[in-house]
N, CA, C and O atoms as CSV, one atom per row, in Angstrom:
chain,resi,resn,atom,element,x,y,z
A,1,UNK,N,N,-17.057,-16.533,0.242
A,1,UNK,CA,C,-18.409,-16.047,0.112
A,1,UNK,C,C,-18.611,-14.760,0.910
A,1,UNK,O,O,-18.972,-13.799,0.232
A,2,UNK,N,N,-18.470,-14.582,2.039
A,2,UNK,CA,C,-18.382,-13.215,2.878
A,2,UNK,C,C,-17.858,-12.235,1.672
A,2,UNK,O,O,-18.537,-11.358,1.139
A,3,UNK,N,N,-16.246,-12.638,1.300
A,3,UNK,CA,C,-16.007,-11.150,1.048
A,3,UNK,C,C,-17.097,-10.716,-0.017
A,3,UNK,O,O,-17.735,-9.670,0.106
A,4,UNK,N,N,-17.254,-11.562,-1.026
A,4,UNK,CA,C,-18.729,-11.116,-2.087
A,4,UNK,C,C,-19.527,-10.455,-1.514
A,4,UNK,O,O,-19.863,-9.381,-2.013
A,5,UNK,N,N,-20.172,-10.963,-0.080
A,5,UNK,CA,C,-21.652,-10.540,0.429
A,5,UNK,C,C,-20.817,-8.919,1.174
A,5,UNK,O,O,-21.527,-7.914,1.152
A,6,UNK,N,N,-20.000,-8.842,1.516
A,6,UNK,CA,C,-19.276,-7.750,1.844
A,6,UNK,C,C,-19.627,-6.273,0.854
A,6,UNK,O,O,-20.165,-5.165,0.863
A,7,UNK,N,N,-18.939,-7.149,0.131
A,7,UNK,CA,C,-18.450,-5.754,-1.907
A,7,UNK,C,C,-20.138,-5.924,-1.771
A,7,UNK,O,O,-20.851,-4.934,-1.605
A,8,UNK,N,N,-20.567,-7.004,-1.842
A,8,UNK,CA,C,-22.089,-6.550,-2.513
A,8,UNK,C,C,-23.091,-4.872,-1.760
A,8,UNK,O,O,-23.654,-3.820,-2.064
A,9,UNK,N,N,-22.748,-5.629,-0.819
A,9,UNK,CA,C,-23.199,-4.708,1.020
A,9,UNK,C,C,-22.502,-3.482,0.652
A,9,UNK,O,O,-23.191,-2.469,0.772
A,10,UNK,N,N,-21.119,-3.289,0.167
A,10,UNK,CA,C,-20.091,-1.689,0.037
A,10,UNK,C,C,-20.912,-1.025,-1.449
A,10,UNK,O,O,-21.710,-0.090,-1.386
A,11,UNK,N,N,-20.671,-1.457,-2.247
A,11,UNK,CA,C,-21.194,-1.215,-3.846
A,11,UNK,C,C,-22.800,-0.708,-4.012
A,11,UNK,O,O,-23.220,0.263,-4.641
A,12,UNK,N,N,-23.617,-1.803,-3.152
A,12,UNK,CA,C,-24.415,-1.617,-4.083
A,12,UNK,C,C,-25.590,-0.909,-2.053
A,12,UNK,O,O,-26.362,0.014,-2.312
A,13,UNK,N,N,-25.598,-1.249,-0.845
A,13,UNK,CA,C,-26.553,-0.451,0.376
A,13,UNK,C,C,-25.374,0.482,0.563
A,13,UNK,O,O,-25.169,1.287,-0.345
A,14,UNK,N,N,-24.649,0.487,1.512
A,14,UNK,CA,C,-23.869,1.811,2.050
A,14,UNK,C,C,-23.529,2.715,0.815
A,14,UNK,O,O,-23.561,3.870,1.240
A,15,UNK,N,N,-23.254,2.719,-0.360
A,15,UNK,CA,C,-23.419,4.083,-1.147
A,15,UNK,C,C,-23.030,3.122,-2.551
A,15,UNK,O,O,-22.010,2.511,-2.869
A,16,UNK,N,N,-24.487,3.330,-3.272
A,16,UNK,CA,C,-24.689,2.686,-4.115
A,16,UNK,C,C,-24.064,3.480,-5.657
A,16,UNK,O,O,-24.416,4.506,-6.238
A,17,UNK,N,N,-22.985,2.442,-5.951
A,17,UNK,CA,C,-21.941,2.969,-7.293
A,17,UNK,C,C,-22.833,3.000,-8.381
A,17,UNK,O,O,-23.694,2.148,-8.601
A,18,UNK,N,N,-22.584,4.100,-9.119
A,18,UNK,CA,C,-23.692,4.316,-10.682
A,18,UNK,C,C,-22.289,4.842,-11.039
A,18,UNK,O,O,-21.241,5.142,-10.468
A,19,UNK,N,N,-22.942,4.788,-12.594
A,19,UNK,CA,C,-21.677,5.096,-13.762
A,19,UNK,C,C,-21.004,6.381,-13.417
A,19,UNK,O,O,-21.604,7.256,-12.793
A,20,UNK,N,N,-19.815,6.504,-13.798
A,20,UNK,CA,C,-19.222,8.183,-13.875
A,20,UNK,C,C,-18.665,7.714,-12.386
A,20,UNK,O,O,-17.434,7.727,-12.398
A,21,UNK,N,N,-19.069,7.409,-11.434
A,21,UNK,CA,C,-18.636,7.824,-9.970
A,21,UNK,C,C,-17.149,7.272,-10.142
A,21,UNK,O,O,-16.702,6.454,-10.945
A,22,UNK,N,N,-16.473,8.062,-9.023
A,22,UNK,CA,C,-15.424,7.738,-8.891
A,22,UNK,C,C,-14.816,7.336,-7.980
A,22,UNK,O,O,-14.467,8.305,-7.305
A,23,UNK,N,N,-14.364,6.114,-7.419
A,23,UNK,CA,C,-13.844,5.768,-6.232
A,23,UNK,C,C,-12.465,5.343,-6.003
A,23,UNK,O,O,-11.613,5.094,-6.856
A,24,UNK,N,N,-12.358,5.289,-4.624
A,24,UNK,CA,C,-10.821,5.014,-3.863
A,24,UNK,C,C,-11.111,3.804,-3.416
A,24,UNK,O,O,-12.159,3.742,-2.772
A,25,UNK,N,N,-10.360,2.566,-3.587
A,25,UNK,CA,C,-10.415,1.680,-2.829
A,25,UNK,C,C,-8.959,1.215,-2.297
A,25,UNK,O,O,-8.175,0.556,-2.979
A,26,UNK,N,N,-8.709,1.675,-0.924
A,26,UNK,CA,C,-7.367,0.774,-0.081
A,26,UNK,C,C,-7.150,-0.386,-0.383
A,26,UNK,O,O,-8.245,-0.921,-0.551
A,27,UNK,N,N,-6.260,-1.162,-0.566
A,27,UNK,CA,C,-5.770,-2.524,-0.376
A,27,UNK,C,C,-6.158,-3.179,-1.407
A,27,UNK,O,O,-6.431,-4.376,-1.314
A,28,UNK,N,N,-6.254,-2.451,-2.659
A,28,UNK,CA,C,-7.227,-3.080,-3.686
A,28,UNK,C,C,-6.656,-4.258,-4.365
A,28,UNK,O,O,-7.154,-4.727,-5.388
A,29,UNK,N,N,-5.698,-4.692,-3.836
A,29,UNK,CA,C,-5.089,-6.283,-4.726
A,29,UNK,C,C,-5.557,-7.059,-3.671
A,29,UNK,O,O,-5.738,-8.249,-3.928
A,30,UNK,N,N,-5.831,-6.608,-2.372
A,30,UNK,CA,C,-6.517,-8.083,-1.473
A,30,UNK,C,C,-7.569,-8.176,-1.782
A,30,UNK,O,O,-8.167,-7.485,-2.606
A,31,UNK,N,N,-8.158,-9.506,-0.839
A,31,UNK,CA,C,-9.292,-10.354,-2.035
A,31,UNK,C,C,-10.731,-9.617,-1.711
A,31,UNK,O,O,-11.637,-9.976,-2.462
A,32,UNK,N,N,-11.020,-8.814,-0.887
A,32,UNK,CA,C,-12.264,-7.815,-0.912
A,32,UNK,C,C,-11.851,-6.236,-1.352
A,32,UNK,O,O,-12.593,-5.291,-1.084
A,33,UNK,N,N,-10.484,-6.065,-2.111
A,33,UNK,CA,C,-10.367,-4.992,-3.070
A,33,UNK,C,C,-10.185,-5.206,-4.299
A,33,UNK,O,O,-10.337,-4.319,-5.139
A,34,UNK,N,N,-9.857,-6.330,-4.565
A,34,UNK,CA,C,-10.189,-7.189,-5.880
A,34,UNK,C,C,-11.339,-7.015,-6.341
A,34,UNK,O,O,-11.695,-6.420,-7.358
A,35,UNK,N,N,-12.226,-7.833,-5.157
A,35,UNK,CA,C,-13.745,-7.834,-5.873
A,35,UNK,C,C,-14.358,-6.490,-5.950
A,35,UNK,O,O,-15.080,-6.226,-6.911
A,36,UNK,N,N,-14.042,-5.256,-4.637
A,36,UNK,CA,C,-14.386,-4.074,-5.216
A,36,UNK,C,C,-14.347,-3.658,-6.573
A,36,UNK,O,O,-15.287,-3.416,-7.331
A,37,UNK,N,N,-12.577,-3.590,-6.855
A,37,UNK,CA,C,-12.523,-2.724,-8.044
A,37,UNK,C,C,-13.236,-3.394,-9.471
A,37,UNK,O,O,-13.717,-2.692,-10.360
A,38,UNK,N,N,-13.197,-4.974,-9.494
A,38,UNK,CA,C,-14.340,-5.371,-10.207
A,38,UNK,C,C,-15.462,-5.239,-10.313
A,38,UNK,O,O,-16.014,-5.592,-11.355
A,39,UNK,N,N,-16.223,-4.647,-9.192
A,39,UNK,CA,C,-17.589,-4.391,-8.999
A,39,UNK,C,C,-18.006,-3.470,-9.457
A,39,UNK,O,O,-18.723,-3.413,-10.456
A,40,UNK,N,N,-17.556,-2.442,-8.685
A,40,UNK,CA,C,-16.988,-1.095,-9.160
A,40,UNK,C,C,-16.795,-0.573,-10.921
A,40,UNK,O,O,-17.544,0.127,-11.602
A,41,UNK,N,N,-15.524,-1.216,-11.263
A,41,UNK,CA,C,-15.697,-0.604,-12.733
A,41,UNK,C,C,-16.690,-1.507,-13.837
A,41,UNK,O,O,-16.878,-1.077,-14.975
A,42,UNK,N,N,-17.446,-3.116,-13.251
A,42,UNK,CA,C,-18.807,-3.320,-13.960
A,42,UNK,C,C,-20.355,-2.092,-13.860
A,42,UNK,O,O,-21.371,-1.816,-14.498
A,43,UNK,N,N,-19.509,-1.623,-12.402
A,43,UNK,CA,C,-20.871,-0.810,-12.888
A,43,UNK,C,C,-20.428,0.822,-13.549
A,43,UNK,O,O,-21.017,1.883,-13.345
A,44,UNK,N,N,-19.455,0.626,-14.211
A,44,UNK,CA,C,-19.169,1.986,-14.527
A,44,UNK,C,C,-18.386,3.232,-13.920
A,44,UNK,O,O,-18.260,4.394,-14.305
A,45,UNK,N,N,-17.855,2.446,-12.687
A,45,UNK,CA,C,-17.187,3.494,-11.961
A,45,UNK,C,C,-15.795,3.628,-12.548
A,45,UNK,O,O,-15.158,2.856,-13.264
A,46,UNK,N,N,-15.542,4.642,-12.124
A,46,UNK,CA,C,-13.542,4.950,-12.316
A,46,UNK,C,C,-13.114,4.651,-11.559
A,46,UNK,O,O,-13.635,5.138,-10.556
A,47,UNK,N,N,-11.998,3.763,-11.270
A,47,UNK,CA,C,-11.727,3.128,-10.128
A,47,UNK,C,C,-10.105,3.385,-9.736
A,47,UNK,O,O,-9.261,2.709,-10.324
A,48,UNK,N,N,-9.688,4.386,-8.721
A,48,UNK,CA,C,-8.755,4.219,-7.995
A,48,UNK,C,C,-8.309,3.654,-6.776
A,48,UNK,O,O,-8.694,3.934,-5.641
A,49,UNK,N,N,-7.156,2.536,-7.256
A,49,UNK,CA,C,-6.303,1.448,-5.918
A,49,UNK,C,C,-5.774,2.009,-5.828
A,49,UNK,O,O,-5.283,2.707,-6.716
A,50,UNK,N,N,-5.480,2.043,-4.243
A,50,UNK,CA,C,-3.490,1.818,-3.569
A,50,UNK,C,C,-3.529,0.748,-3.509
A,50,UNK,O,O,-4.594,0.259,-3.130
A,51,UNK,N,N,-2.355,-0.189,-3.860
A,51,UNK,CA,C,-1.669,-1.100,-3.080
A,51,UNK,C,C,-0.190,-0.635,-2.513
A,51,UNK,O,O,0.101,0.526,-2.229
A,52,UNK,N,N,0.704,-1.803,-2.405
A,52,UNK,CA,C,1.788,-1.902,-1.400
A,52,UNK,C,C,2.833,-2.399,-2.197
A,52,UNK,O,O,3.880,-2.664,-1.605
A,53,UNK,N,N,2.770,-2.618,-3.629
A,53,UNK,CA,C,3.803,-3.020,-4.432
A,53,UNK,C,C,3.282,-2.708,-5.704
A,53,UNK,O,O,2.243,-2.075,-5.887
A,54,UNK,N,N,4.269,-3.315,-6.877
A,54,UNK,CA,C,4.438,-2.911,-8.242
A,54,UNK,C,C,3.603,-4.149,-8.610
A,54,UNK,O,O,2.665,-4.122,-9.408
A,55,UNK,N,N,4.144,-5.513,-7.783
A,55,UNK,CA,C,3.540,-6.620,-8.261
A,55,UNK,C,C,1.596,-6.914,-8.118
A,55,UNK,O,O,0.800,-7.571,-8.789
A,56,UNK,N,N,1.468,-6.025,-6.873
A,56,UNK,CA,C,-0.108,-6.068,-6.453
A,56,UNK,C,C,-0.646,-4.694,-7.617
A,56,UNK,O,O,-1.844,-4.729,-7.897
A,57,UNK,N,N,-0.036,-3.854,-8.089
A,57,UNK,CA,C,-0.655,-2.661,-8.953
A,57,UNK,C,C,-0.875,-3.434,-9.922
A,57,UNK,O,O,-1.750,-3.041,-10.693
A,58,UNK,N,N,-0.438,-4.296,-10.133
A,58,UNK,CA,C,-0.488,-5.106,-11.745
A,58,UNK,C,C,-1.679,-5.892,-11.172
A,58,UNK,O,O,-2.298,-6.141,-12.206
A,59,UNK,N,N,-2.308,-6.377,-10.274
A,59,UNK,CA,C,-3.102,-7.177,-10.146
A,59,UNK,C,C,-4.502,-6.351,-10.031
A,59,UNK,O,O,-5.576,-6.681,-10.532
A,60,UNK,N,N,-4.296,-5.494,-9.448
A,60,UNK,CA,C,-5.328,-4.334,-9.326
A,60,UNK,C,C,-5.773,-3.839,-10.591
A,60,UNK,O,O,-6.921,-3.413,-10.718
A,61,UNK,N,N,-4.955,-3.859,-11.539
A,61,UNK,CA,C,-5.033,-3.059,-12.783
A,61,UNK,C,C,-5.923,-4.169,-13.470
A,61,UNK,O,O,-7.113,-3.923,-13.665
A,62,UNK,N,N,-5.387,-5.366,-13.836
A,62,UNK,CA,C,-6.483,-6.168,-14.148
A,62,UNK,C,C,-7.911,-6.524,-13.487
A,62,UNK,O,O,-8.836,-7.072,-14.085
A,63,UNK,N,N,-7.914,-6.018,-11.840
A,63,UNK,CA,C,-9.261,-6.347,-11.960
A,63,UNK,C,C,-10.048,-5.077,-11.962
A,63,UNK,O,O,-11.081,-5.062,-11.293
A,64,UNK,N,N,-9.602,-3.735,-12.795
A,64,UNK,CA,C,-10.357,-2.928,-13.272
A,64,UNK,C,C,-9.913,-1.533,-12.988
A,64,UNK,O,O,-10.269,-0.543,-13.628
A,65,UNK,N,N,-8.822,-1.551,-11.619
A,65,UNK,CA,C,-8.762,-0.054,-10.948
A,65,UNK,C,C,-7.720,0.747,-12.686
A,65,UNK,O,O,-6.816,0.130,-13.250
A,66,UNK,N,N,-8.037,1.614,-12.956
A,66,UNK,CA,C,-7.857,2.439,-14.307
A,66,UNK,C,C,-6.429,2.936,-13.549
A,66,UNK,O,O,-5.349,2.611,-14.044
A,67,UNK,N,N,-6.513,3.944,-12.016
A,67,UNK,CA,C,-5.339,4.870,-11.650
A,67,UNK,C,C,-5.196,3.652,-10.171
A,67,UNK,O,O,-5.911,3.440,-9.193
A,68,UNK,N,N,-3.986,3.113,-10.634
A,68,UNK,CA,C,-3.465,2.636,-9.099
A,68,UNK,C,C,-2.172,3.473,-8.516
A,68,UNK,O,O,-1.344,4.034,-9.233
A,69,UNK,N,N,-2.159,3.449,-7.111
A,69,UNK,CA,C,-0.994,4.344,-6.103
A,69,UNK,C,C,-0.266,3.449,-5.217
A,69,UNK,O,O,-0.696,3.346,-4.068
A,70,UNK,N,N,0.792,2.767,-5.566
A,70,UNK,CA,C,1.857,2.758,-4.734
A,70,UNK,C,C,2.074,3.234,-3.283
A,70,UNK,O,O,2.550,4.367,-3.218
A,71,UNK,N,N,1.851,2.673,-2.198
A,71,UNK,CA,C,2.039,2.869,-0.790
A,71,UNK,C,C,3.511,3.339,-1.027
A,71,UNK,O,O,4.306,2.567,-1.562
A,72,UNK,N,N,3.981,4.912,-0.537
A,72,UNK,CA,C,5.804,5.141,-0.325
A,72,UNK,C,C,6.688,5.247,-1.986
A,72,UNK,O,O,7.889,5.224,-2.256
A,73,UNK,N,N,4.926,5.419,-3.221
A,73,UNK,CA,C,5.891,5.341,-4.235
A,73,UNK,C,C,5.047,7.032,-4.988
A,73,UNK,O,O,5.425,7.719,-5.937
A,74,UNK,N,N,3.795,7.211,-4.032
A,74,UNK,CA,C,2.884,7.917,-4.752
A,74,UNK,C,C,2.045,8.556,-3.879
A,74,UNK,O,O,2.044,8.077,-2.744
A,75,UNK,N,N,1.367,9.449,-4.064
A,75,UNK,CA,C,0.093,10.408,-3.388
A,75,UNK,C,C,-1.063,9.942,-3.873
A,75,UNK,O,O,-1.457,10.255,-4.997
A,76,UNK,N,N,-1.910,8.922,-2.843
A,76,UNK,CA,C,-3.283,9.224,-3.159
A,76,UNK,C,C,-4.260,10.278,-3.148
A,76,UNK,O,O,-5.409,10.253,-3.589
A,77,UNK,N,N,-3.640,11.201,-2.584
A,77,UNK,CA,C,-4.586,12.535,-2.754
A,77,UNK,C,C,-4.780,12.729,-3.411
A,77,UNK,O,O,-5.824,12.570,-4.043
A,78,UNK,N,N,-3.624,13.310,-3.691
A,78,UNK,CA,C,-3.032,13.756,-5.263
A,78,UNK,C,C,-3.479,13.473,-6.461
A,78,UNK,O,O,-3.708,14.251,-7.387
A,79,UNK,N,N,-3.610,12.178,-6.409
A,79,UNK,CA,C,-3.535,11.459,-7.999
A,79,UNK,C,C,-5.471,11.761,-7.618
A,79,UNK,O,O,-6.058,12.371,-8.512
A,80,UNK,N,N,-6.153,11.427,-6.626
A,80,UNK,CA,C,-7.511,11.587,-7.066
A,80,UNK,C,C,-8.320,12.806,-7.026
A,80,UNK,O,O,-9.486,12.829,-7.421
A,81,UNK,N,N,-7.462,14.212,-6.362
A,81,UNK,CA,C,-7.622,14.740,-7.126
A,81,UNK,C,C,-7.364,15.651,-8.884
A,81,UNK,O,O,-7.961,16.530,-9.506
A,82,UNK,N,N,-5.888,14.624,-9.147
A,82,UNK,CA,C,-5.811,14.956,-10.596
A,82,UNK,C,C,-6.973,14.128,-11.193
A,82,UNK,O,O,-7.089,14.284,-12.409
A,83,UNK,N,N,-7.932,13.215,-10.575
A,83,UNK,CA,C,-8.228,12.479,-11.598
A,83,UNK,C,C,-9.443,13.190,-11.508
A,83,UNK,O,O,-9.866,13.171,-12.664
A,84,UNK,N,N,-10.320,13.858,-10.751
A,84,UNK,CA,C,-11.411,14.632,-10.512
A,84,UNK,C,C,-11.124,15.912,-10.632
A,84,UNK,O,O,-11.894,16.794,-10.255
A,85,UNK,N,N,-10.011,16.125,-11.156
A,85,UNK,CA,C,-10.516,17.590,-11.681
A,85,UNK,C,C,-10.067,18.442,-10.193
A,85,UNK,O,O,-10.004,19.645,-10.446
A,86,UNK,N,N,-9.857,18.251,-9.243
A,86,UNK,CA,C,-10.211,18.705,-7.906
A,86,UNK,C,C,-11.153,18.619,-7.112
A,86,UNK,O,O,-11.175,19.034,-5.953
A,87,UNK,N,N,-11.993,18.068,-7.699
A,87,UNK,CA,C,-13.711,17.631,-7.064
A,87,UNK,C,C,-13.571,16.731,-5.973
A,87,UNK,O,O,-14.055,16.921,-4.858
A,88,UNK,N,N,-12.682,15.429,-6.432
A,88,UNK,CA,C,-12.692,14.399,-5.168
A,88,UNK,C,C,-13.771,13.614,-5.163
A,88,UNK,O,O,-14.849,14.086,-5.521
A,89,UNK,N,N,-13.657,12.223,-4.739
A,89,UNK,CA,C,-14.253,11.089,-5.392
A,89,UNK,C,C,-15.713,10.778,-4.397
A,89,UNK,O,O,-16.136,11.203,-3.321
A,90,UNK,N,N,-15.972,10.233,-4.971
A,90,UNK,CA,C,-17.609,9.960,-4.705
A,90,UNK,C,C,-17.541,8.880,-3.565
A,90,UNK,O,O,-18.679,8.831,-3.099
A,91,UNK,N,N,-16.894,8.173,-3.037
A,91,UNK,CA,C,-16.373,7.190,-2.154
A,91,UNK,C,C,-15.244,6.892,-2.023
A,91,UNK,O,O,-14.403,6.928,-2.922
A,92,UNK,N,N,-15.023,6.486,-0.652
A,92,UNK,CA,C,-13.607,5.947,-0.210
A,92,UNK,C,C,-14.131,4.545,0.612
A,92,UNK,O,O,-14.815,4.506,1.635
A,93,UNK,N,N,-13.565,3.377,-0.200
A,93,UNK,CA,C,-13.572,2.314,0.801
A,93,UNK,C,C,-12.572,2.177,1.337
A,93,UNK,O,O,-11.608,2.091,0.576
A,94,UNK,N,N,-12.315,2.102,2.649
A,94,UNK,CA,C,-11.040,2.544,3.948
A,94,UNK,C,C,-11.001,0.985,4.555
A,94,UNK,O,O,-11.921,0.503,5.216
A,95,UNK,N,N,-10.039,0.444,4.285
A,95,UNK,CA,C,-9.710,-0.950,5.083
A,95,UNK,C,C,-8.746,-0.794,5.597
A,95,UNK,O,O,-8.411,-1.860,6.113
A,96,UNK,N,N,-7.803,0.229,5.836
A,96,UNK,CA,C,-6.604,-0.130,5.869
A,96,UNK,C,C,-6.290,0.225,7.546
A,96,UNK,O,O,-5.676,-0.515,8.315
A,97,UNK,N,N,-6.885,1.550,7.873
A,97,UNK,CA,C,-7.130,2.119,9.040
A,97,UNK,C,C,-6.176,3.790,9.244
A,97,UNK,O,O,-6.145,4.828,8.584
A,98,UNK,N,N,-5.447,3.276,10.614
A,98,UNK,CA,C,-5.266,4.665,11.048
A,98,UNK,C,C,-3.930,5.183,10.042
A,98,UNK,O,O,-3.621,6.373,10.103
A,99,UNK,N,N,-3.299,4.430,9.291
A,99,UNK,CA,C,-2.061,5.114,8.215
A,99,UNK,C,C,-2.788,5.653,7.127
A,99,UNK,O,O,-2.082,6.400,6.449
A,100,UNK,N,N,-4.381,5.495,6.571
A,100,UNK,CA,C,-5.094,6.234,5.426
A,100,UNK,C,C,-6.252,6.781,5.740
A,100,UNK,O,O,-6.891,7.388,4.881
A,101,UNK,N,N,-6.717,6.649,7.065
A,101,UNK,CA,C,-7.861,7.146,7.334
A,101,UNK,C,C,-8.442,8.638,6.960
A,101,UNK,O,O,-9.572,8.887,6.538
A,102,UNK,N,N,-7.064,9.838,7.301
A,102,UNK,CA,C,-7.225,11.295,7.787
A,102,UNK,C,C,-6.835,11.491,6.388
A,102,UNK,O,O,-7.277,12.542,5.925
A,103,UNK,N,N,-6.218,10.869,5.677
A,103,UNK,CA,C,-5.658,11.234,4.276
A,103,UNK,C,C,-6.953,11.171,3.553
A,103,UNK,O,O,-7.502,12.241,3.289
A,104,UNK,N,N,-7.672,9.736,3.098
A,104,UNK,CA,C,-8.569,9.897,2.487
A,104,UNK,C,C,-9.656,10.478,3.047
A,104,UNK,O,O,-10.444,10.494,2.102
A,105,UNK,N,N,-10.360,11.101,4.230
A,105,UNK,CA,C,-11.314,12.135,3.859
A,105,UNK,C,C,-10.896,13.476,3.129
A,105,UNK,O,O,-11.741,14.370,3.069
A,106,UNK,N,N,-9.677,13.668,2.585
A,106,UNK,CA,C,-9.092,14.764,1.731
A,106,UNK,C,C,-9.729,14.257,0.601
A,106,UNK,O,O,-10.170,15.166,-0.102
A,107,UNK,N,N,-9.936,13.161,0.178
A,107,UNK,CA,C,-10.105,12.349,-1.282
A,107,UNK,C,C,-11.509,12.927,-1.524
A,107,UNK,O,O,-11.823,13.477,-2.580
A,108,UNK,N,N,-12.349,12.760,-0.453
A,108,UNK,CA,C,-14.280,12.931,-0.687
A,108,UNK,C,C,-14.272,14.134,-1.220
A,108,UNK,O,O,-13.645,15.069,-0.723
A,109,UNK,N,N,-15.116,14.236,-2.503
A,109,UNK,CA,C,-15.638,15.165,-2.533
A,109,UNK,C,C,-17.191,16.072,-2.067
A,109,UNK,O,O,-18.157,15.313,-2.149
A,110,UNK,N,N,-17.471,17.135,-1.730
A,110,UNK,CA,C,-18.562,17.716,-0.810
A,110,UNK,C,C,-19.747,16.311,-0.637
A,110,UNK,O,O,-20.305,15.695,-1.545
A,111,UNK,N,N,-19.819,16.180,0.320
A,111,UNK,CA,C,-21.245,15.114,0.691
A,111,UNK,C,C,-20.663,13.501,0.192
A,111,UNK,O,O,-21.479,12.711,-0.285
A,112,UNK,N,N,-19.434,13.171,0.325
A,112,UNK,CA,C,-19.024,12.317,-0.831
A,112,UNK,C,C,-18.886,11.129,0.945
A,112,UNK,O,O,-18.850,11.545,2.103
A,113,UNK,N,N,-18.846,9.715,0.466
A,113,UNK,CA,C,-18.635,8.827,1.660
A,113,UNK,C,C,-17.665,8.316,2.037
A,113,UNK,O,O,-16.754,8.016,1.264
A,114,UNK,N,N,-17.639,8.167,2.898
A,114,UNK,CA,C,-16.398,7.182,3.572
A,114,UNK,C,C,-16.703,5.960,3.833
A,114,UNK,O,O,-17.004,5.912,5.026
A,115,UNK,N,N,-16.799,4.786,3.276
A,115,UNK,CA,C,-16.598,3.359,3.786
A,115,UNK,C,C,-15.889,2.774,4.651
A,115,UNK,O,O,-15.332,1.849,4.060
A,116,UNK,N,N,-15.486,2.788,6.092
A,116,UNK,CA,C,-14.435,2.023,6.860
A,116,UNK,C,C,-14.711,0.755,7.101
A,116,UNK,O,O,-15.351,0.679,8.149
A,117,UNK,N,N,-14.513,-0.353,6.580
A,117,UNK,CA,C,-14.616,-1.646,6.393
A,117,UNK,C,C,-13.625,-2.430,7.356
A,117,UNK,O,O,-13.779,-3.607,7.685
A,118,UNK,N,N,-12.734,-1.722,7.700
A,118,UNK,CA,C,-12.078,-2.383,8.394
A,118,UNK,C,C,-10.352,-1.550,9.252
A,118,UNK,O,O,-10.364,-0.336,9.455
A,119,UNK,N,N,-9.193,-2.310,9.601
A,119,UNK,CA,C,-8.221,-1.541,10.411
A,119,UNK,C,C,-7.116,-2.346,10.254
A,119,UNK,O,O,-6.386,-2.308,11.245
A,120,UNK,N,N,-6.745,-3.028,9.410
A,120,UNK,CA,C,-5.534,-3.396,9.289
A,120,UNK,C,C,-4.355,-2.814,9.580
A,120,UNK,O,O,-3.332,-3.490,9.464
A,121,UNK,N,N,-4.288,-1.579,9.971
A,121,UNK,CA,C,-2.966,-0.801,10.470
A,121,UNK,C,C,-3.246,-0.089,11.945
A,121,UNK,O,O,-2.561,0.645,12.657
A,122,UNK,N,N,-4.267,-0.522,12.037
A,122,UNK,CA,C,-4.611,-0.195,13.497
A,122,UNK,C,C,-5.663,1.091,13.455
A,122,UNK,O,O,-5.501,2.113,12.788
A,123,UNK,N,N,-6.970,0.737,14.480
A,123,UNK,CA,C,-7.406,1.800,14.544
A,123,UNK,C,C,-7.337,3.096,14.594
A,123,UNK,O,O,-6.596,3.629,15.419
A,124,UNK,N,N,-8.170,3.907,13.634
A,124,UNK,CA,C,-8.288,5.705,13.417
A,124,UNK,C,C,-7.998,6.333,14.805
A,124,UNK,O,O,-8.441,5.553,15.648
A,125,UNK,N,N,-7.493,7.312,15.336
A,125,UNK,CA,C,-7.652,7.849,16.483
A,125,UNK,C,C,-8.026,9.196,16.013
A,125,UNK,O,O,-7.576,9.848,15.071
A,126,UNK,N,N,-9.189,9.545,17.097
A,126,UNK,CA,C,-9.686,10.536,16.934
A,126,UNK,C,C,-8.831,11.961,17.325
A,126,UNK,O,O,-8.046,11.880,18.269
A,127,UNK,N,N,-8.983,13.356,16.563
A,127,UNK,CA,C,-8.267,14.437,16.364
A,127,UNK,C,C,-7.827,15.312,18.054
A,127,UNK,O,O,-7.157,16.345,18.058
């Protein structure tokens, strides 16, 4: 139940997803990037995962993320800004911590958010 009231709390108060937007979500085969990228592409978003394997991209893919990235197989920059044109995405939900933190504010585009939900790789350190 948390992680729901979580995605609900990421999706819809801290920066509320409308159609077209485009987002990044870290860790998106665990079970509060699951429910993101489901949330997410019900309401119309384009939804880009990283995960950490071939077997979690396949899981991600079904619960909606369209472009998933391979941790050590792929560039999330990269791929979101091929997928924006160069614009860069309308949100980043950041769980992962200090190994994606500095990368994905490259992802935002102008005025665009950062979600840090959490630090699974250990806290961001500042510049």
């Amino acid at each position: 139940m948390l992680k729901g009231l979580t995605v609900q709390y990421l999706v819809r108060r801290t920066y509320r997803v409308e159609r077209g937007d485009v987002v990044l979500v870290h860790a998106a085969a665990g079970a509060t990037g699951l429910l993101l990228c489901q949330w997410a592409k019900h309401l119309g978003a384009i939804v880009i995962g990283t995960v950490s394997s071939a077997a979690k991209a396949e899981q991600a893919r079904a619960a909606g993320a369209e472009h998933v990235v391979i941790h050590g197989e792929g560039d999330f920059v990269a791929t979101v800004r091929e997928v924006t044109n160069g614009e860069g995405c309308a949100v980043v939900y950041e769980s992962i911590g200090k190994d994606t933190f500095r990368r994905s504010l490259d992802c935002l585009r102008p005025l665009g958010m950062m979600a840090s939900y959490g630090h699974a790789s250990g806290p961001s350190r500042p510049r």
